[in-house]
N, C-alpha and C positions, 0 to 999 in steps of 0.2 A: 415488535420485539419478540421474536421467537426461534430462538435457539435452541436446536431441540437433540443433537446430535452431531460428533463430529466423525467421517471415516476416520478408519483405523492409518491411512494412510493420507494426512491432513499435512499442509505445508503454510506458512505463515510469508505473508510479501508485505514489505514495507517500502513503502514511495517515499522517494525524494527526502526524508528527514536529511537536508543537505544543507551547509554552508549556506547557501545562495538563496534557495526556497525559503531557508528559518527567519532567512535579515529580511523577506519580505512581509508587510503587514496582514495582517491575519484575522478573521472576524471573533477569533478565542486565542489565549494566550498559550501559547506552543509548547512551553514549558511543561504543562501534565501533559498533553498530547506525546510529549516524546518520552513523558513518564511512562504514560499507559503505552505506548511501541516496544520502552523496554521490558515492564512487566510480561509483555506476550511473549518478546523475543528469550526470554529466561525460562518461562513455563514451558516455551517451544524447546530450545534447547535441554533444558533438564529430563524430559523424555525423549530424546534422542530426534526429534521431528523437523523435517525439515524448515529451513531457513534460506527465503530470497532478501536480500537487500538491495533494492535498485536507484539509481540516481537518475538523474535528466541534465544530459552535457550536449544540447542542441535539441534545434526545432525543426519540423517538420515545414518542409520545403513551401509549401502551397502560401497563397496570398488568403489574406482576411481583411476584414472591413478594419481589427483592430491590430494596431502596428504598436509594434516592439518598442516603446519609450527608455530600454535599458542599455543601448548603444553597446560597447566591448566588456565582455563579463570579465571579473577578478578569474585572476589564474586557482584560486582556490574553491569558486565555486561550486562547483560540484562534489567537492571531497564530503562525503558523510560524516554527519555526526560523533563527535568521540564516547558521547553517550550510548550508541548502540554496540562498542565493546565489539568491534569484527572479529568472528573465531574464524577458524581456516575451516571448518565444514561450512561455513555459509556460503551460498553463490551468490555471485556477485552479478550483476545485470547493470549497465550502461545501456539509456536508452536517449533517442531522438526525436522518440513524438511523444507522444502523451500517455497513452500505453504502455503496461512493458512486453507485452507479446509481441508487437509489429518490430521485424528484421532484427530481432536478438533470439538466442539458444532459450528461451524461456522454457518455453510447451515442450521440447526434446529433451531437455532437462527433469522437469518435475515427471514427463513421461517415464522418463529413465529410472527413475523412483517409484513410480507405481503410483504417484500422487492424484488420489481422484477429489479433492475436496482441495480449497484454497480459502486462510483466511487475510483478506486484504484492511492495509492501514496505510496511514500517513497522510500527507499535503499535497495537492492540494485535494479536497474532497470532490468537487465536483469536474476535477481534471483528470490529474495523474491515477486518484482513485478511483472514481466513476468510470475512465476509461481501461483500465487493470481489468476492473471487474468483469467489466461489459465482454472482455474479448476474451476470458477465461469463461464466463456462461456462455457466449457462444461456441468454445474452443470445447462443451461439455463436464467442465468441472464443476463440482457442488461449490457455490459460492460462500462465505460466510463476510458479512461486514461488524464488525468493532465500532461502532460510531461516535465512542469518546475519545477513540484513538484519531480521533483524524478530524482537521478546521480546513477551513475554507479561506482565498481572500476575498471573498465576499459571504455575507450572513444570509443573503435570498438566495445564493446558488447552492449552498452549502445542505441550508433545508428543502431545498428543491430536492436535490440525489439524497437527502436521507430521509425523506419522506413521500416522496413521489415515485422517485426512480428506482433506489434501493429495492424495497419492497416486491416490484414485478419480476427480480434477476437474484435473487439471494435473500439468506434471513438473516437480519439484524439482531442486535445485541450490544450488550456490552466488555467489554474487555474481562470483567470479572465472570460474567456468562460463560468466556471463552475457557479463561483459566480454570472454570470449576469443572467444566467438561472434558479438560486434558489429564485435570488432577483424578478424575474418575478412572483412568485407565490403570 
C-alpha cells in the first residue's frame, strides 16, 4: 500500500458497477464496494477531475476452455448503477472485452484531457479491473488501484491481482488514501 501522490491531471474509471455484474455473486458484499466507487466518484467530481464510467455489453469473440453458462442476458443488464448519480461531464465507455481501452475512445479521450495518471475501481477485480489497468500502464499512464473499492467473483483471483499482480503495474491503497490526496489539492 503506497500511495504516495496523485498528478495534477488524474482521472478516476470505474468498471462495470452494472445491473448484471451486481446480480452476480461476489467473493465481498458489493454494497461498500459501490459505496467506496461513490465516495471516489464525489471527491473526483467535487475537484472538477475527471470521470470514466464504463460498463461491459458483450464478450470478446475468442473461444475458452470456460463457456458462457448465462445463455440471453436481461435487456437491462448493462444499465449502470443508479448509485453512481451519471452527471453529463462524465464519459461514458461501453465496452466488449474485458478492458476498457480495447476498440473504444478511452486513451483519445483522457489523452484529450491531458490525463497522465488513472485511478481504476470496480467488479470484477481480477477481470474488468486487472485488465483496465494493465492496458492503461502499458498505454503509459501512472496507475493508481482503490482496493476496497473493488471484489472479485472469486476470493483466490481477487487476492491474486491485489497482491501479486497489482503491485508490479501500479500503487495500491485505499479509497480513503485516494480521497485525502485529492482533498490535499
Amino acid at each position: 500500500m503506497s500511495i504516495t501522490v496523485l498528478d495534477p491531471k488524474t482521472a478516476l474509471i470505474v468498471i462495470d458497477i452494472q445491473k448484471g455484474i451486481l446480480a452476480l455473486p461476489t467473493c465481498h458484499d458489493s454494497d461498500p464496494v459501490v459505496g467506496k466507487c461513490v465516495q471516489l466518484l464525489n471527491a473526483f467530481r467535487a475537484k472538477d477531475l475527471p470521470v470514466v464510467l464504463v460498463n461491459v455489453a458483450g464478450g470478446a469473440p475468442g473461444r475458452t476452455d470456460q463457456t458462457s453458462a448465462h445463455g440471453e442476458l436481461p435487456a437491462d443488464w448493462a444499465q449502470l448503477d443508479s448509485r453512481l448519480n451519471i452527471q453529463s461531464s462524465d464519459h461514458l465507455v461501453t465496452k466488449k472485452t474485458w478492458g476498457a481501452f480495447v476498440n473504444t475512445d478511452l486513451d483519445a479521450h483522457l489523452k484529450a484531457q491531458g490525463v497522465t495518471q488513472v485511478v481504476v475501481v470496480g467488479v470484477a477485480t481480477s477481470i474488468g479491473v486487472e485488465s483496465t489497468a494493465r492496458q492503461a500502464f502499458e498505454a503509459g499512464y501512472n496507475v493508481t488501484l482503490a482496493t476496497d473499492a473493488m471484489t472479485d467473483l472469486n476470493l483466490d483471483t481477487h487476492n491474486n491481482s491485489v497482491n501479486l499482480i497489482f503491485p508490479r503495474m501500479a500503487e495500491t491503497g485505499s479509497t480513503q488514501d485516494v480521497i485525502a490526496l485529492i482533498e490535499k489539492r
